[in-house]
N, C-alpha and C positions, 0 to 999 in steps of 0.2 A: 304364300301370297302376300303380296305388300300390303299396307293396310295404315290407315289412321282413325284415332279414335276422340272422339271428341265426346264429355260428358254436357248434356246440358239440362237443366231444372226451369222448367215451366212457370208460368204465370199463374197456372190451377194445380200449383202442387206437385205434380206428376215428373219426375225424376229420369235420369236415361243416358244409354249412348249409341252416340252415331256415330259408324263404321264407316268409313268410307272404302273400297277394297277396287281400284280402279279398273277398268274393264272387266269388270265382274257381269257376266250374262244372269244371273240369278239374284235375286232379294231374297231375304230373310227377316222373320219378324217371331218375334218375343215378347209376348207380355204376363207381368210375373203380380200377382197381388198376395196378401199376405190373406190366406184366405183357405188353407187347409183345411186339414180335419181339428186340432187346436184349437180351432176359430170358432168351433160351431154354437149354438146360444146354450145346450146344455146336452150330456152324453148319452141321455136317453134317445135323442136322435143323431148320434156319431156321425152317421152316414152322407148328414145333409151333403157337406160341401162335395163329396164323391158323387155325389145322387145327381148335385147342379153338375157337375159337370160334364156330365153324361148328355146334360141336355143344354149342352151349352150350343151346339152348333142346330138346336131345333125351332119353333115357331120364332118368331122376330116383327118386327116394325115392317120387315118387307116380305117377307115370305114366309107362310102358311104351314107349310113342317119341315121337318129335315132334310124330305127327299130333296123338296125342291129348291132349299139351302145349299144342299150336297151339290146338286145337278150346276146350280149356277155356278158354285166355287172352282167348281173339280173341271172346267169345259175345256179349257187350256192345261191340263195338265198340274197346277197347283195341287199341293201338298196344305193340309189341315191336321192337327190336333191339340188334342189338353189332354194335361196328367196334374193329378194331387198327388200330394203328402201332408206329414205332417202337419207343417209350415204352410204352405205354396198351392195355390191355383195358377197354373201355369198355360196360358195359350201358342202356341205353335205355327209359322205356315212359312211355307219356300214355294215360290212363283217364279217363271220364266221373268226377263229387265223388264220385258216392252207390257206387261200387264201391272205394274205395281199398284198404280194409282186404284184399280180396280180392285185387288184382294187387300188393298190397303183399307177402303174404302166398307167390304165385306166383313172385315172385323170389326171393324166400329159396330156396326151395326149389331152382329153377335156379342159384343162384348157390352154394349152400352145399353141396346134397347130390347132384349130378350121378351119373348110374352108365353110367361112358362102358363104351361095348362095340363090337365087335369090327366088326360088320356098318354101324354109324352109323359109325366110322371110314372104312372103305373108301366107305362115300358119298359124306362129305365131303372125302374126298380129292380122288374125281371130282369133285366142284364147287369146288374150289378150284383143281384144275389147270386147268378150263373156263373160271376167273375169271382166273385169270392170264393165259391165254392169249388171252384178248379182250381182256387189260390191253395184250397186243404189236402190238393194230392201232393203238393210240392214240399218236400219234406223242409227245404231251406225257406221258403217265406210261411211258415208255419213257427220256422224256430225264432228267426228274429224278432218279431214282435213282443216275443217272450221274456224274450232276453233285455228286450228296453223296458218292457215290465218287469222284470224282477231287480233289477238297476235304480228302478224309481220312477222309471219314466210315468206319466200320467196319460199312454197309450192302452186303448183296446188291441185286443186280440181277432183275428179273423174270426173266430167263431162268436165271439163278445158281438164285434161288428154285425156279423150279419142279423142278430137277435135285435137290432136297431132298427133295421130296414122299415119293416112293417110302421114305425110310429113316427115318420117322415110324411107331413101333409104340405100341400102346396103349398100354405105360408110361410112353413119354415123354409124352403128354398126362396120365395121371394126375400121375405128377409134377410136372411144371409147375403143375396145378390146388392141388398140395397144398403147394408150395413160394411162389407170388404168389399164391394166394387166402386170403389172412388178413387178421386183423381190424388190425394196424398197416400195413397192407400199401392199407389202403382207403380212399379219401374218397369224399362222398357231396354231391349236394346235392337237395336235395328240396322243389318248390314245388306252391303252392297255400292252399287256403282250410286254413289250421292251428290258427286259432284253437278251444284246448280240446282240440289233439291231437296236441302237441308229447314232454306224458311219454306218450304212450303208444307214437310212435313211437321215442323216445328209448331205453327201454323193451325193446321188441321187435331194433330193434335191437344191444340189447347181450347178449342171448341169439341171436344168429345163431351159428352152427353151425360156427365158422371159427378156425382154430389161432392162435398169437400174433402169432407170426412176427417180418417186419421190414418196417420203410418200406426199399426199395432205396434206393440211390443213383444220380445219373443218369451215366451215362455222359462221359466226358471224353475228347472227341477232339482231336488234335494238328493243326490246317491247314495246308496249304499251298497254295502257286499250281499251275495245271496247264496242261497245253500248250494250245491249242484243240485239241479234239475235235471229228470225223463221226462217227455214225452213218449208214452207208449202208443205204437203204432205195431200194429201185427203183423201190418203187411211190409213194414220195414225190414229189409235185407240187410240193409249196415247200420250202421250210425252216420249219421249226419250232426256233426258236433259245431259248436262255436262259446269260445273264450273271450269275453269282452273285459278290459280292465279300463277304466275311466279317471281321470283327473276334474279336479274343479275348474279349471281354467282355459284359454284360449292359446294352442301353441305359437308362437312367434313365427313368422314368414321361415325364416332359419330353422327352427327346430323341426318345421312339419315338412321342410324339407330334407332334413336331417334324416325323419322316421322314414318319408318315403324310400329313402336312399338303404335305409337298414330292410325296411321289408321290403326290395330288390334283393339282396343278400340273402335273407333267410328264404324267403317263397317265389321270387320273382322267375325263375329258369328252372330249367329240367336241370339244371346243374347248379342249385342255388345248395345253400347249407341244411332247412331243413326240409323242402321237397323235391327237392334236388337228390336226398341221402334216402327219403322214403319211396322215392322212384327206383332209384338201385335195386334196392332190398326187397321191389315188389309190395310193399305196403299198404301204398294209399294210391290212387290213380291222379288226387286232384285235391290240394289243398291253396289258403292263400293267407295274408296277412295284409291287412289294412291301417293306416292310419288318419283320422279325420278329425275337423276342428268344429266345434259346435260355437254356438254363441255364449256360454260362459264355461264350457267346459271342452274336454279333448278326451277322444278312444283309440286303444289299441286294439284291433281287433283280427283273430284267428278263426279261421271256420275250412271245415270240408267234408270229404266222405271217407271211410274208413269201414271196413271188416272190423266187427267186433273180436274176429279171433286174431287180428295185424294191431287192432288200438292199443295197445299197451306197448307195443314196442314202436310205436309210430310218437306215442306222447313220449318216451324214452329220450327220443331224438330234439322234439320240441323243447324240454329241461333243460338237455344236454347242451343244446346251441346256446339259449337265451340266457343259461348261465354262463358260457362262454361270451356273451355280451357284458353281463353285467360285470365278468372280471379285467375287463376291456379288450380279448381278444379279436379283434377284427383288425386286419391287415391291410396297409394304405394298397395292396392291389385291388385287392375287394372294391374297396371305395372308387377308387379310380374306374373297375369296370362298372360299376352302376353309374357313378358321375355320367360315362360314355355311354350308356344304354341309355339313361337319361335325356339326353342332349338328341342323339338318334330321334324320340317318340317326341320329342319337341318339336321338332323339326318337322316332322312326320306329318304331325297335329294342324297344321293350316293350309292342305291342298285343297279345302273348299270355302265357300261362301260360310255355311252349318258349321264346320270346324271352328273358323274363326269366331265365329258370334260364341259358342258354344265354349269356349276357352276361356268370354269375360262374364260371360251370364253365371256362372256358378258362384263367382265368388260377389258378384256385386248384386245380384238379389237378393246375398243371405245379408251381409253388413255394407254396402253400397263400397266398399273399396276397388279401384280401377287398377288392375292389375295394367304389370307393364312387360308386355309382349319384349320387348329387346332388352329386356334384366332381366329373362328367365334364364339364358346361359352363364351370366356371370354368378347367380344367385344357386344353379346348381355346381358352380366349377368350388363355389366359399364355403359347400357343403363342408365341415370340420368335424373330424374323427370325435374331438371330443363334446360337441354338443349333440351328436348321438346318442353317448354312450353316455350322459347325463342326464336327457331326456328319457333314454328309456328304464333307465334307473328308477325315475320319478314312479314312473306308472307302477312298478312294482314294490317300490315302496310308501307307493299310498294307498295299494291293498285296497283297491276299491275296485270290487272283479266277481264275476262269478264264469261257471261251464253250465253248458245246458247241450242236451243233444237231444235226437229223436230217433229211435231204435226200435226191434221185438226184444228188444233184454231187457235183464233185470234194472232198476235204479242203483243197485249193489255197483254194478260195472260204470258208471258214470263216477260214482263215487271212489272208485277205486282209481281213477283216471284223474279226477280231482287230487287225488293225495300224495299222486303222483306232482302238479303245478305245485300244491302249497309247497312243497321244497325249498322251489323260488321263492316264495313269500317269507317264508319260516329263517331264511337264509338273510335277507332283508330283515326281516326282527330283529335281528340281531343285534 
């Protein structure tokens, strides 16, 4: 869908962009504060900013509890949510064109003038502990938080978390609301048919009802390597593994398109290099490789499920390729067809209203940079064989990594998988 974007920065701070995406029958709204778990005033209560946000769409300035919050939002069909991390208190909503003014209208209110109480607390406690606690049957969000903890990260674990819950009192959530819910403290991005109604939301916007505050800072963690780690779990059938290696640094536009273009290669297709070869062979049913850019540093990262009696000849494969990377084996067809798978899920990527907003909010909530929609083809066509294969050098030659998996096996068999990676490493010392 066509589409233009305009960034603009408020008179209260408050930061943003407006989409304009012309005959567009649907609005979209985003608003993103730096307000995660990170943010909370100390870890004995983790949970706070998860906790607020539970009740974030509850009592208010105009309606009495959630149902009848819910009832009002929801009458026309509109769409509502919020999600935490880390980082991010994020609010959510998609509305039919001809209602905007009205669900625009209903977020201010949830967002600015909240009147958290006593009874919505212990609610959402209970539902947060019940969320957590179905989070510990899942073998994969059990393993990553582990894995940012033993890397350095300055993250609780799901179980860590939920031993918080209980010592969460209604001031700590006020607080919280009234310390990251400000107007420097916000960015925003908001799509749809805008044309003729940019000052009004511009406007409306700069009387929101939110103190001055600050833009936080992000977080700065120190890495290091860590041993391989189990998770024993009895009731585990396979392993469920993940390899995380990390740099110090922030990848350049090039280079992180560079990685994406290699892990296309190695995990991307049933006929990729290495779960492409572990699919053949019957191995693994489902693995993947990721690469992401944090705010002062960058990961490469491998995760799946695997038979403990197939894992060893499945990391076989993962060696096998990723030192055929680092000897610079990859072949300009290779490139060329992910280039073109690439260009495809671009394309792909703006048949809605959601798509489109959902394309600029990722990157410019984290560092406020405004991606550009019509240089993402020429930017994946200048992908270069050799700032791949230099980049992913990096990673392995800064040896800043560990494996961690969760299984009924022994810690032996993680180790033995491990000794299997150092190779790479050990190869790299060199």
């Amino acid at each position: 869908m066509k589409h233009t974007v305009e960034e603009v920065r408020l008179k209260n701070g408050a930061r943003g962009l407006l989409i304009d995406v012309p005959g567009a029958t649907v609005m979209s709204f985003q608003f993103q504060f730096r307000a995660g778990n990170r943010y909370v005033a100390h870890k004995d209560i983790y949970e706070t900013a998860h906790i607020m946000e539970h009740m974030a769409f509850g009592a208010n300035a105009r309606f009495k509890n959630e149902h009848d919050f819910e009832s009002e939002f929801t009458k026309n069909g509109a769409y509502h949510n919020a999600y935490t991390s880390d980082m991010s208190m994020v609010y959510v909503a998609d509305c039919a064109d001809f209602e905007w003014e009205r669900i625009f209208d209903l977020q201010r209110v949830s967002i600015c003038q909240p009147k958290f109480n006593g009874e919505e607390l212990e609610a959402e406690k209970g539902n947060v502990k019940s969320e957590l606690t179905g989070y510990l049957n899942n073998h994969n969000r059990v393993l990553w938080p582990k894995v940012q903890q033993l890397l350095g990260e300055d993250v609780y674990t799901f179980n860590q978390r939920l031993k918080t819950i209980p010592n969460v009192a209604l001031k700590d959530i006020k607080e919280h609301h009234a310390r990251t819910h400000t107007s420097n403290n916000m960015r925003f991005v908001i799509a749809g048919k805008l044309a003729g109604r940019k000052a009004e939301i511009k406007r409306q916007l700069d009387d929101w009802e939110l103190a001055a505050g600050e833009r936080f800072d992000a977080p700065h963690d120190e890495f290091k390597s860590a041993k391989p780690t189990l998770i024993r779990r009895k009731e585990a059938s396979n392993l469920t593994f993940a390899l995380s290696m990390v740099i110090p640094r922030e990848l350049t536009d090039e280079e992180s398109d560079a990685m994406n273009c290699l892990d296309h290669i190695l995990t991307g297709t049933m006929h990729s290099r290495i779960y492409g070869s572990a699919r053949k062979k019957g191995l693994a049913y489902g693995m993947f490789s990721d690469t992401s850019v944090g705010f002062h540093d960058s990961s490469w990262d491998f995760g799946g499920q695997v038979n403990l009696e197939t894992s060893g000849a499945l990391f076989d494969i993962i060696v096998r390729e990723l030192k055929h990377v680092l000897d610079g084996k990859i072949t300009e067809n290779e490139i060329a067809a992910a280039k073109s798978y690439a260009l495809g899920r671009h394309q792909m990527g703006a048949q809605t209203v959601a798509q489109i907003s959902n394309f600029y909010t990722n990157r410019y909530f984290a560092d406020g940079v405004v991606k550009d929609y019509e240089k993402v083809p020429d930017s994946i066509t200048g992908t270069s064989r050799d700032c791949m294969i230099s980049t992913a050098r990096e990673f392995i030659t800064h040896d800043t990594t560990v494996l961690a998996g969760v299984s009924s096996g022994e810690r032996s068999d993680i180790v033995e998988l491990n000794d299997k990676l150092d190779t790479l490493f050990a190869q790299a010392r060199q």
